[in-house]
C-alpha positions in Angstrom: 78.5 105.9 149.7 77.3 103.1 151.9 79.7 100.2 150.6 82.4 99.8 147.7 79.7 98.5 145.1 78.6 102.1 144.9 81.6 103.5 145.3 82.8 102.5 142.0 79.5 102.6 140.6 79.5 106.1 141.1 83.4 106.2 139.8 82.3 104.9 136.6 79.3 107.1 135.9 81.9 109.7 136.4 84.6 108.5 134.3 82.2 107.7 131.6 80.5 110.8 131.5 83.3 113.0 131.2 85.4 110.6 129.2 82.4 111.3 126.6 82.7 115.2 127.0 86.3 115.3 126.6 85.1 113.1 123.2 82.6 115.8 122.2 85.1 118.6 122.8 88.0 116.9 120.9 85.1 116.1 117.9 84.3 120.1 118.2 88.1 121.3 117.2 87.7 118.5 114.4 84.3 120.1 113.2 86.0 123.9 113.3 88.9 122.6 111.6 86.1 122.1 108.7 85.0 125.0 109.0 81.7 123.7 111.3 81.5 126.5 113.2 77.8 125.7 114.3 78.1 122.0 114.4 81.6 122.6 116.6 79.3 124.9 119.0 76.4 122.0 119.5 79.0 119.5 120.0 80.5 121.7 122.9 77.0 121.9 124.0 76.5 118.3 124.0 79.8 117.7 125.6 78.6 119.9 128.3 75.3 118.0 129.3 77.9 114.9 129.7 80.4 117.0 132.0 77.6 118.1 134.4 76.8 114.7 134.8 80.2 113.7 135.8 80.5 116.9 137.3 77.2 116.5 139.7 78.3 112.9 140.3 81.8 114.2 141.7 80.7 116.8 143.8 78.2 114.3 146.2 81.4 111.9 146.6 83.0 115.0 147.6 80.3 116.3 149.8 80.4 112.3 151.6 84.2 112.6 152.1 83.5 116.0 153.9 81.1 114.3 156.2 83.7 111.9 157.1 83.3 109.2 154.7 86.1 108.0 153.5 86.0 107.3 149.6 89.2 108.2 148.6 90.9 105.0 146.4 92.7 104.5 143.5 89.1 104.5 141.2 87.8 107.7 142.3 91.7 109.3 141.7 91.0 108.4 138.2 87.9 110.1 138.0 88.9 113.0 139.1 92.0 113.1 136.7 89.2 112.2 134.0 86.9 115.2 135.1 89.8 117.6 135.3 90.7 116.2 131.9 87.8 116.7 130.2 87.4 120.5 131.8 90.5 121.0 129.9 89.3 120.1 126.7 86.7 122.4 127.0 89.1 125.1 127.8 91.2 124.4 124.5 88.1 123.6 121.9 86.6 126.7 122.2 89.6 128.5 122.1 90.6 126.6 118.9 87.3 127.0 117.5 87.5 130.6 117.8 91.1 130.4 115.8 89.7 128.2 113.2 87.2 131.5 112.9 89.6 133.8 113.0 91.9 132.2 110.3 88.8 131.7 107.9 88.2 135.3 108.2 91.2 136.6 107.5 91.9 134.1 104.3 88.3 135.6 103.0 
């Protein structure tokens, strides 16, 4: 990143995209919890286009600070916590979806 303006510009596309996965992947367990299995599995989905996003935004500020640019502040820490986050979520909606499966079979 040439100067701070796109530093946090590219800070906030990150935080925003992923803050919207981790949304999707939250909205997901809600939708299993109904019983939504499909409409749990497009939400995932969705969430995903949003992580990759965040995701490909992350990786060139990385590739910048390996080339010896410094971008490293307090912004971009909260990023990465946000795109760590959201990976997380991921992690636990489709594992709860699969639960929420699980149970409904077993109560049929």
């Amino acid at each position: 990143m040439e100067n701070t303006e796109n530093l946090e510009l590219a800070a906030m596309q990150i935080i925003s995209n992923v803050g919207t996965a981790r949304s999707s992947y939250i909205e997901a367990i809600q939708e299993a919890k109904k019983g939504n299995y499909d409409r749990a599995v497009e939400i995932i989905k969705e969430g995903d286009e949003f992580f990759a996003e965040g995701h490909d935004a992350h990786l060139k500020l990385l590739q910048e600070e390996a080339q010896g640019k410094s971008v490293v502040m307090l912004l971009i820490l909260h990023a990465e916590d946000q795109l760590m986050s959201a990976e997380g979520f991921k992690i636990i909606a489709t594992e709860l979806i699969d639960v929420y499966k699980r149970l409904d079979n077993l109560q049929k």
